[in-house]
C-alpha positions as CSV (number, residue, x, y, z in Angstrom):
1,X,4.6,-8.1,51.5
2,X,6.4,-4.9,51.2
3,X,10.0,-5.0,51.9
4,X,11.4,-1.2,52.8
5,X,13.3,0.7,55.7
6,X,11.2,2.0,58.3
7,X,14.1,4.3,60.3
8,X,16.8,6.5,59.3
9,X,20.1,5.2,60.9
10,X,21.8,8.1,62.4
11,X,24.3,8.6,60.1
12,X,22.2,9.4,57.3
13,X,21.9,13.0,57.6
14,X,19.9,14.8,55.2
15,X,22.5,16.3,52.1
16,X,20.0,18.5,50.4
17,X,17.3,20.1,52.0
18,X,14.9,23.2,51.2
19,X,11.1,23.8,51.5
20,X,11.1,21.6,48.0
21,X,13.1,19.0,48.6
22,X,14.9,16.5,51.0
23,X,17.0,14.1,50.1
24,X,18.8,11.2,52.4
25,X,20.9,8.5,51.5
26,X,18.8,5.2,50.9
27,X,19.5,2.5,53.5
28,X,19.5,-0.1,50.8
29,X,22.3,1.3,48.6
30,X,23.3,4.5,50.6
31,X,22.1,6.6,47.2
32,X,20.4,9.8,47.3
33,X,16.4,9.0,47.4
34,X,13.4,11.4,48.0
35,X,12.4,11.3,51.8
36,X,9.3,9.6,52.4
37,X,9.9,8.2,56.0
38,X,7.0,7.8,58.1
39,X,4.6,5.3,60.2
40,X,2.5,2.5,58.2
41,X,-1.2,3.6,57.9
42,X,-3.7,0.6,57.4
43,X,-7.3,0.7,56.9
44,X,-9.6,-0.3,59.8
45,X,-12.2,-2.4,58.4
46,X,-14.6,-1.4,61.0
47,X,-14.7,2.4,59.5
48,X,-15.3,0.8,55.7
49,X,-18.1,0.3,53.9
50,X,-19.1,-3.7,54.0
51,X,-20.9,-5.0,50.9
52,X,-21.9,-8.2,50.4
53,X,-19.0,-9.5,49.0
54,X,-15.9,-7.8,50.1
55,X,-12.5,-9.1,49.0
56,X,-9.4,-8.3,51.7
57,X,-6.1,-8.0,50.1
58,X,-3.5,-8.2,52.1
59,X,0.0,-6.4,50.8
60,X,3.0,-3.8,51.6
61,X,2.5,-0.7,51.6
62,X,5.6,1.7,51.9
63,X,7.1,4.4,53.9
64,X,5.2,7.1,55.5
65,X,6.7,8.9,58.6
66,X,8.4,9.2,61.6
67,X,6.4,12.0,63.5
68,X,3.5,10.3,62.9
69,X,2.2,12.6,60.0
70,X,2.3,12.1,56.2
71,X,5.4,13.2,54.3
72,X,4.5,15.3,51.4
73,X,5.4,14.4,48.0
74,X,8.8,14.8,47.0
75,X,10.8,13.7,44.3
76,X,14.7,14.3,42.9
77,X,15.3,17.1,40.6
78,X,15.0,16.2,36.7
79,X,18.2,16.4,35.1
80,X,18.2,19.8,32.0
81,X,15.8,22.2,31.3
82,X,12.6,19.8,30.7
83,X,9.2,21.2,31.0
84,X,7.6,19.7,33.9
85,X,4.5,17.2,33.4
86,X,1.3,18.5,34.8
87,X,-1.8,16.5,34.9
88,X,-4.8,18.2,35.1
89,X,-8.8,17.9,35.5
90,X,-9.1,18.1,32.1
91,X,-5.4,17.2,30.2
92,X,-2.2,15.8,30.5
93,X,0.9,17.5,29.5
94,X,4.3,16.2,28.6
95,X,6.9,17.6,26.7
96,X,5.4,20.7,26.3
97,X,2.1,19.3,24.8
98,X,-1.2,18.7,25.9
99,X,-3.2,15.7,25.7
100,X,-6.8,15.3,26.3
101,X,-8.0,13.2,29.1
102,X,-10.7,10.5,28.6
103,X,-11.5,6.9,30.7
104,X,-8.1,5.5,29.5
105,X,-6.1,7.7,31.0
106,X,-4.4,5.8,33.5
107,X,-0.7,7.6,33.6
108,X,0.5,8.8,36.8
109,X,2.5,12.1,38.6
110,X,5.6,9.5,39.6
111,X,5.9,8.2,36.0
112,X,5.6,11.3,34.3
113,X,8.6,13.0,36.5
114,X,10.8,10.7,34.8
115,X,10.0,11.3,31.1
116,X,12.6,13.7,29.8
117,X,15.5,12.2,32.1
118,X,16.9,10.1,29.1
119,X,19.2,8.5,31.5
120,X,20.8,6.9,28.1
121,X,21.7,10.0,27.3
122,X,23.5,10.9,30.7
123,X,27.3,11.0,29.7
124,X,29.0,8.3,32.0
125,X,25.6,7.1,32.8
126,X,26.0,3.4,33.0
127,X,23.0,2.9,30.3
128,X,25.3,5.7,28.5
129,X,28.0,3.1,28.7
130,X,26.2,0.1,27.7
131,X,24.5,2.3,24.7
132,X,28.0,3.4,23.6
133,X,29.4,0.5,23.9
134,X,27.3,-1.3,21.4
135,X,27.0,2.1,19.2
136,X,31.0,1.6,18.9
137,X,31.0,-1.8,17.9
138,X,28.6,-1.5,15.2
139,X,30.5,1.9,14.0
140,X,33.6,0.5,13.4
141,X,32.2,-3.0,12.2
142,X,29.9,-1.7,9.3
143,X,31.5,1.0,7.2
144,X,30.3,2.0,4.0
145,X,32.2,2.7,0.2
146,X,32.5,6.1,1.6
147,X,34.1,5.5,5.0
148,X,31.1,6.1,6.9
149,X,29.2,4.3,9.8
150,X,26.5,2.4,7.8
151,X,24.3,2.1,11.0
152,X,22.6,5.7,12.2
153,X,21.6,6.1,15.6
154,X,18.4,7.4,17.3
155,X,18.3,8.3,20.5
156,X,16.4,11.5,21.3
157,X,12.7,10.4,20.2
158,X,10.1,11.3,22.1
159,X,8.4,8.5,24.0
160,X,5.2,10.0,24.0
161,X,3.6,7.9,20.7
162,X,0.3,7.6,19.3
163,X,-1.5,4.1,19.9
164,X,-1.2,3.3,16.5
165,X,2.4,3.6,16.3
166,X,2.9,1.6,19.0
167,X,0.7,-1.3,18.3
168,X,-1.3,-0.9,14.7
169,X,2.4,-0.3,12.5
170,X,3.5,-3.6,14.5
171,X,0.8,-5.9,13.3
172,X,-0.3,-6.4,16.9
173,X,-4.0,-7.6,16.6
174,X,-6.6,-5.1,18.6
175,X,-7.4,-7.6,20.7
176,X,-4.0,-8.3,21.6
177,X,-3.7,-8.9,25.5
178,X,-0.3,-6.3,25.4
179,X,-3.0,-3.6,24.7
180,X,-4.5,-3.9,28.1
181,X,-4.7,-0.3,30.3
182,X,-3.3,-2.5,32.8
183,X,0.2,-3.1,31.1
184,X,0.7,0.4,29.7
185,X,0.4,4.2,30.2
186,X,-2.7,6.3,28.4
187,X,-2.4,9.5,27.7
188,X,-5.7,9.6,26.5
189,X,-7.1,6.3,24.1
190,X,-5.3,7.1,20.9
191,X,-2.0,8.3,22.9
192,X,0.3,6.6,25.1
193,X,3.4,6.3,26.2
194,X,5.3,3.8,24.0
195,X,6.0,0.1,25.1
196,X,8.9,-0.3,23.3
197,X,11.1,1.5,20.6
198,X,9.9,-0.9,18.0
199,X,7.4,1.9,17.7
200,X,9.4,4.4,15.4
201,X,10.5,1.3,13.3
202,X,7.7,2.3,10.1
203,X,8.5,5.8,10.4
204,X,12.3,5.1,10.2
205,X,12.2,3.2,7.3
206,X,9.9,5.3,5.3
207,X,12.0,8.3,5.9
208,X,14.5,6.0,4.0
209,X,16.9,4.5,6.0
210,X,17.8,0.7,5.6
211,X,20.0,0.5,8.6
212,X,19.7,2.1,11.6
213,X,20.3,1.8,16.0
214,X,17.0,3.0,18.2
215,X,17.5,3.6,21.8
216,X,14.7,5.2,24.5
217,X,12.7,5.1,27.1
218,X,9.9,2.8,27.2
219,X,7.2,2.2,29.9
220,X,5.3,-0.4,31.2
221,X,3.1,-1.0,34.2
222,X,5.1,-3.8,36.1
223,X,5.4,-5.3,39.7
224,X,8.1,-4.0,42.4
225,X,10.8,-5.9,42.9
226,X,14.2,-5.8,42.6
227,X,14.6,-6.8,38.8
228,X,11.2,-4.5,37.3
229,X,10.6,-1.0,36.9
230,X,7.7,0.8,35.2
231,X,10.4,3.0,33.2
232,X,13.5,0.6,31.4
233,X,15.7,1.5,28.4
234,X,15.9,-0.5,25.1
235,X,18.5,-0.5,22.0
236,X,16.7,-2.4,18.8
237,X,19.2,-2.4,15.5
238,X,17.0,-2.7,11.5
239,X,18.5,-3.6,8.7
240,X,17.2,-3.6,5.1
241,X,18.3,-5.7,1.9
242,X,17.9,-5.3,-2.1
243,X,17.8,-7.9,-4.0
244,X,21.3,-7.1,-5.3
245,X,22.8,-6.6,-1.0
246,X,21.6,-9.9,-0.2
247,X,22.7,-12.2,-3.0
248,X,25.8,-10.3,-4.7
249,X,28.5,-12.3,-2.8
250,X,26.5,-15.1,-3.5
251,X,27.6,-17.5,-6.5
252,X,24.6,-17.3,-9.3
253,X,23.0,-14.6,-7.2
254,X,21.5,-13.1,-10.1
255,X,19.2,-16.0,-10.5
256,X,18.2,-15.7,-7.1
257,X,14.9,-13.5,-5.8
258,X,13.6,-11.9,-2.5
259,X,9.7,-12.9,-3.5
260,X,7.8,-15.9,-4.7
261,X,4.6,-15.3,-5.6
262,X,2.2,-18.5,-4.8
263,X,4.4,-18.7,-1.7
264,X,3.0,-20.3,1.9
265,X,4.0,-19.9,5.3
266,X,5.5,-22.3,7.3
267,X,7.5,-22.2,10.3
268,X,10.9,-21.4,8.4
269,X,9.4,-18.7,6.1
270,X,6.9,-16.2,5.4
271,X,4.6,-16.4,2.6
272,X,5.9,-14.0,0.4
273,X,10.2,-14.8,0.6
274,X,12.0,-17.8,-0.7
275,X,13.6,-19.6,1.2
276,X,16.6,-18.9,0.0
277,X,16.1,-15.0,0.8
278,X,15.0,-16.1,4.8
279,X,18.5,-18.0,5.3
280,X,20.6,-15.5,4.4
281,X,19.0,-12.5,5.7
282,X,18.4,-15.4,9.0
283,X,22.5,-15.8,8.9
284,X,23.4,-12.4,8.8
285,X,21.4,-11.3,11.5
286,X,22.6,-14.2,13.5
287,X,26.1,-13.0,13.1
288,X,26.0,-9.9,13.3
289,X,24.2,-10.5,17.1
290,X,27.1,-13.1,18.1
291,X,30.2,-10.3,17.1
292,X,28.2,-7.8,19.3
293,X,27.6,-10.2,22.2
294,X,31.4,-11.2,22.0
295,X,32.5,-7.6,21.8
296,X,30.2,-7.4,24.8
297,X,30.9,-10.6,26.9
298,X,34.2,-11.3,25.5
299,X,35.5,-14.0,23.5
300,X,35.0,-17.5,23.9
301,X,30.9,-16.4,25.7
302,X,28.8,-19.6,24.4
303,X,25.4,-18.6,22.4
304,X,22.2,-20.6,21.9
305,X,19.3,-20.0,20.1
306,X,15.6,-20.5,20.8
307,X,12.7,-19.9,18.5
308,X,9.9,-17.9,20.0
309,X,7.0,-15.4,18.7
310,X,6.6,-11.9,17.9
311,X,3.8,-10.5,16.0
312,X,6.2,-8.5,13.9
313,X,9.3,-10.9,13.1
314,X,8.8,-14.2,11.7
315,X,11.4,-17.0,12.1
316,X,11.6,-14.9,15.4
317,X,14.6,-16.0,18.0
318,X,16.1,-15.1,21.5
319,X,19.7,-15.2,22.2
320,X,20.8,-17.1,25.2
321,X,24.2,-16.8,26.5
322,X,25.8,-18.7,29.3
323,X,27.0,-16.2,32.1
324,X,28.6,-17.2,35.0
325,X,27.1,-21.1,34.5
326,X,23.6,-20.0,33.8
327,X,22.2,-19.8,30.4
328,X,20.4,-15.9,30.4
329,X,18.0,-14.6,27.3
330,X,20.1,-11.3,26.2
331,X,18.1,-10.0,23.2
332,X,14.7,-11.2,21.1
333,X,15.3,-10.6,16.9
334,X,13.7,-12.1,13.5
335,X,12.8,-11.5,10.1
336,X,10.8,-8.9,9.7
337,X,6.9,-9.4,8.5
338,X,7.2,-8.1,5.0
339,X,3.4,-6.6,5.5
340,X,5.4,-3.9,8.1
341,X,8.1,-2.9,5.6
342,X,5.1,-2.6,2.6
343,X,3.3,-0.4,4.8
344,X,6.1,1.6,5.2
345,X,7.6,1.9,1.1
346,X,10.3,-0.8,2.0
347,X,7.8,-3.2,-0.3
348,X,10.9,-4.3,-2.5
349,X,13.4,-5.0,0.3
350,X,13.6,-7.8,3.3
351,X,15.1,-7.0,6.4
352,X,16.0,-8.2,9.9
353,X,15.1,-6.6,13.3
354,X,16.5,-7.1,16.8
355,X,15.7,-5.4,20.5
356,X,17.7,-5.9,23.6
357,X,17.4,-4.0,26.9
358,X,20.0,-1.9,28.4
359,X,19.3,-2.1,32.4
360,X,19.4,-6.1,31.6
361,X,22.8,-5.7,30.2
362,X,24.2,-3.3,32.4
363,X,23.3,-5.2,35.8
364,X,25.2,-7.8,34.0
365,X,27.9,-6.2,33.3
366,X,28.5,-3.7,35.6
367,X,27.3,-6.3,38.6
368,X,24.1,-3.8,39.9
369,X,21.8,-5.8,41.6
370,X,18.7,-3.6,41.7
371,X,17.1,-1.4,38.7
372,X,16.6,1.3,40.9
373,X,19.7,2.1,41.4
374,X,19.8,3.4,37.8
375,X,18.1,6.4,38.8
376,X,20.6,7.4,41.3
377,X,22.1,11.2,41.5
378,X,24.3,10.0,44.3
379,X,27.7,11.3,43.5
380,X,29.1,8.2,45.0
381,X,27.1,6.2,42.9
382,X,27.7,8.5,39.5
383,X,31.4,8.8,39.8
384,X,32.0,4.8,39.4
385,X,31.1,4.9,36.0
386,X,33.3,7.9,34.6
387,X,36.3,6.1,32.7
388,X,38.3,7.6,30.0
389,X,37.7,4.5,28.0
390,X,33.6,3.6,27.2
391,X,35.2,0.2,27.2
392,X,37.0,0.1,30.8
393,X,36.0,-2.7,33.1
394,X,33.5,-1.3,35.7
395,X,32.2,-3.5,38.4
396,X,29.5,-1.6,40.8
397,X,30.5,-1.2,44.6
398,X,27.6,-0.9,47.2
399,X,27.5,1.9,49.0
400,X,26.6,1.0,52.0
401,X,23.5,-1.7,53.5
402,X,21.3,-1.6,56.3
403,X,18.4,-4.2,56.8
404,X,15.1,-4.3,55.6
405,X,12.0,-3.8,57.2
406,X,8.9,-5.9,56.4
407,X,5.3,-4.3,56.7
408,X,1.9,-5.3,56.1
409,X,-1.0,-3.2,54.9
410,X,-4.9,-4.5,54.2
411,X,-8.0,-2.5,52.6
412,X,-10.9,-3.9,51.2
413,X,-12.0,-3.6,47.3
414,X,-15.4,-2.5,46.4
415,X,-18.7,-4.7,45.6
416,X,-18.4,-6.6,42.6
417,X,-21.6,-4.8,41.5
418,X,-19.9,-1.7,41.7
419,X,-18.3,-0.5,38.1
420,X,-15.4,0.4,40.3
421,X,-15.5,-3.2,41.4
422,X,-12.5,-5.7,41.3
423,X,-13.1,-6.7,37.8
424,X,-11.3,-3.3,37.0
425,X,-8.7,-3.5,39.5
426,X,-5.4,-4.6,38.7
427,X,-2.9,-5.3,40.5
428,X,-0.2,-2.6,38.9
429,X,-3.3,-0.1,39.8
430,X,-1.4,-0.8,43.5
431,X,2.0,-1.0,42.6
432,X,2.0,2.2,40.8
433,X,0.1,3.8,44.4
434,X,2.9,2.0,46.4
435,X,5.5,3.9,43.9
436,X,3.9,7.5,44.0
437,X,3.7,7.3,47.8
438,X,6.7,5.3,48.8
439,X,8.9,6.3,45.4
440,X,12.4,4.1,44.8
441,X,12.6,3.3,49.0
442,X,10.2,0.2,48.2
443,X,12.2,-2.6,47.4
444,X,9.1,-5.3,46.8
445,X,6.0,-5.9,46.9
446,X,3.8,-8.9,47.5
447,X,0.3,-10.4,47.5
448,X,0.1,-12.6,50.4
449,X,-3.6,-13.4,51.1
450,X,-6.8,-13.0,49.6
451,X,-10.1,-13.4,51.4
452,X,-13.8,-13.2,50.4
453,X,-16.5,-12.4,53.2
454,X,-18.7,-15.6,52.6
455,X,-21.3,-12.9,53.8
C-alpha cells in the first residue's frame, strides 16, 4: 500500500513556479514539496513478458498527474552554493569529485540532491537546535586547565567515505550482513556514502584528539514510512583515557593499569583491559550520557540500561528513557575495542564511544511526527524554530491536514533464471523508485501480496 494525496485542494495554489520548478504546499503538513501530481500508472500484465515463473508484487506507487501525463522531475532548491551531483554513463560526481562507476553502484539522482544540504548546519534548523543543544551542554560541562571546551566538534565532514572507512576501521567482518548493496549507497565498490559518522572515528583519533563531538549526514537504504528516511543525522561523542586520566582521582591509582597481558574476554571485559580499567572508563561514560539526557529531558527523566552488540564497542549498551509512559532507546555507546584505537596510534589509551540520532530526538522533543518534515523550506514551517535562546521550549504546530489517499500499483519481476531475477531485487530497489518519482508526497509504502504463477 502506498498512502499519498492524489488532488490538490483548491486552496493550495502554487507559491513558486518557473520552467524549473513548482512548488505546492503538501496536503499532509501544508509544507512546501516538489509537484509531482498526477494519475496512477500500473502495468497491464497482458502487455508483459510471462516466464515460467513470474512473481506479482502488489504495492503503492506514488503520485503522477492530474492531466493525465507524467510530471517531470522536480525537486526543491539546495540550500548554498553546492556543486550539483551528476550521474553519468560512466561516473558519479559529488562534491565536486568524480567517482568511477562499476556493478555496485546503486546510488540514486533523489539521494544525491540532498548531499551537501547539511540540514545540521541550518541555523535555527531544528537538527541545528538539537545539535546545539547537546554541543552546549558538553561545553560548559567539560572545561579544561586552560578554560577551554575539552570536547571539539565536527560537523562539516564530507559524507562521501571510502568503504574501508566505513566498515574495515570499525572491525565490521566482510561478510557482515550491514555491507549488503541493499542497505547502503555505492559510489562505486571501494566508495560509498557513509552509514554512520562512526566512520571518521580512526582518522580523528590519529590526528590526536582524545575527545571530541561528530555530527553528519549518514545514509541508508530504508522503507517509507512515517518514522524512516534514506538520509538521517547522527551526533556520536569519543573519549580517550591515560593511564594517569583514568585512575588519578582514584585512591592507590598508581598501582592500578589499563592492560593485562594473559588477559580473556568475557562478557564484562575485553581481553586486553583489567577490570578495573572497564568499570571506570564503563562509569564515566554512563554519566556523562545521564547529565546530557537530563539536560535534554529535564530532571527527574528515569534511565535504564540494556546490554546489546556492536562490532566496535564491547560491554556495549543502549539508553532507555521513559517518555511520556513509554520506555524509548535514545542512544547506543560502549567501550571501545582496543584493536580500533591500536590501529589508529591510541595503542596506550582506553576510551569510550557513544552515537545517538538527531531526527530521533528532535521528533521527540519538538513533537514532529514525520521525518520528512525535516526537509521542509516552508517558511511556516522554518520560522517555528527561530528562538533567541537554543534552549527555548519549541513544540511543532501542523500546518494544516487533508486526507490521504490509498493506491495500489502491480508489475511483475523477471524469471528467476534471469541474472536480473528476484534473487537481486530488493525491496529498497522500490522504495528508492517510489522516492525519485513520487519525492517527500509518499507518506508509506507497503507490501501487501505476493503471488507466484504455479505455471
Amino acid at each position: 500500500k502506498i498512502k499519498e494525496h492524489r488532488s490538490i485542494p483548491p486552496e493550495c495554489k502554487p507559491v513558486e513556479e518557473s520552467i524549473w520548478n513548482q512548488q505546492f504546499r503538501d496536503p499532509v503538513h501544508g509544507l512546501l514539496l516538489p509537484s509531482l501530481y498526477g494519475p496512477v500508472m500500473t502495468p497491464r500484465p497482458s502487455l508483459l513478458p510471462f516466464p515460467q515463473t513470474q512473481t506479482l508484487i502488489r504495492g503503492l506507487l506514488p503520485k503522477f498527474l492530474l492531466n493525465g501525463s507524467l510530471a517531470s522531475h522536480r525537486r526543491l532548491t539546495t540550500v548554498g552554493h553546492t556543486p550539483q551531483p551528476v550521474i553519468g554513463q560512466e561516473s558519479v560526481e559529488v562534491l565536486g569529485h568524480s567517482y568511477p562507476r562499476d556493478d555496485f553502484t546503486n546510488i540514486t539522482a533523489k539521494i544525491l540532491a540532498k548531499v551537501g544540504r547539511n540540514l545540521h548546519n541550518q541555523h535555527h534548523h531544528p537538527l541545528w537546535l538539537i545539535k546545539e543543544r547537546i554541543r552546549a551542554h558538553f561545553y560548559s560541562s567539560f572545561i579544561t586547565r586552560s578554560g577551554n571546551p575539552l570536547f571539539s566538534v565536527h560537523d562539516n565532514l564530507s559524507p562521501v567515505v571510502s568503504v574501508e572507512q566505513n566498515f574495515d576501521s570499525l572491525l565490521i567482518p566482510p561478510d557482515h550482513p550491514s555491507r549488503n548493496r541493499g542497505d547502503n549507497y555505492y559510489l562505486n565498490r571501494n566508495t560509498m556514502l557513509r552509514a554512520h559518522t562512526s566512520a571518521h572515528q580512526t582518522e580523528l583519533v590519529r590526528s590526536g584528539l582524545d575527545a571530541f563531538l561528530l555530527a553528519g549526514d549518514v545514509y541508508r537504504r530504508d522503507e517509507v514510512d512515517a518514522s524512516h528516511y534514506p538520509v538521517f543525522h547522527q551526533m556520536e561523542g569519543v573519549r580517550l583515557f591515560s593511564n594517569h586520566e583514568l585512575f588519578s582521582k582514584v585512591q592507590r591509582g598508581e598501582e592500578l593499569a589499563l592492560f593485562e597481558p594473559g588477559g580473556r574476554r568475557t562478557p564484562q571485559k575485553q581481553e586486553t583491559h583489567t577490570l578495573e580499567a572497564v568499570k571506570l572508563v564503563e562509569f564515566d561514560l554512563k554519566h556523562t550520557l545521564t547529565r546530557l539526557v537530563t539536560h535534554l529531558f529535564g530532571s527527574g527523566v528515569e534511565v535504564r540500561w540494556v546490554d546489546c552488540y556492536f562490532p566496535f564497542t564491547h560491554p556495549s549498551f543502549e539508553m532507555e528513557v521513559r517518555f511520556q509512559g513509554d520506555w524509548m532507546e535514545v542512544l547506543g555507546c560502549g567501550v571501545m575495542e582496543q584493536k580500533l584505537l591500536n590501529s589508529a596510534g591510541a595503542d596506550n589509551k582506553v576510551g569510550w564511544a557513544f552515537g545517538l540520532g538527531l531526527e530521533r530526538l528532535a521528533m521527540v522533543l519538538f513533537s514532529i511526527p514525520d521525518i520528512r518534515v525535516f526537509w521542509s523550506q516552508d517558511e511556516r514551517f522554518l520560522e517555528q524554530f527561530r528562538v533567541s535562546d537554543i534552549h527555548q521550549p519549541v513544540c511543532f504546530q501542523p500546518l494544516s491536514k487533508y486526507p490521504p489517499l490509498h493506491n495500489d500499483i502491480s508489475f511483475w519481476l523477471p524469471d528467476a533464471s534471469d541474472r536480473s531475477g528476484p534473487q537481486n531485487f530488493s525491496e529498497k530497489d522500490f522504495y528508492d523508485l517510489v522516492r525519485s518519482v513520487g519525492g517527500d508526497l509518499v507518506e508509506k509504502v507497503t507490501l501487501v501480496d505476493q503471488f507466484t504463477h504455479p505455471k
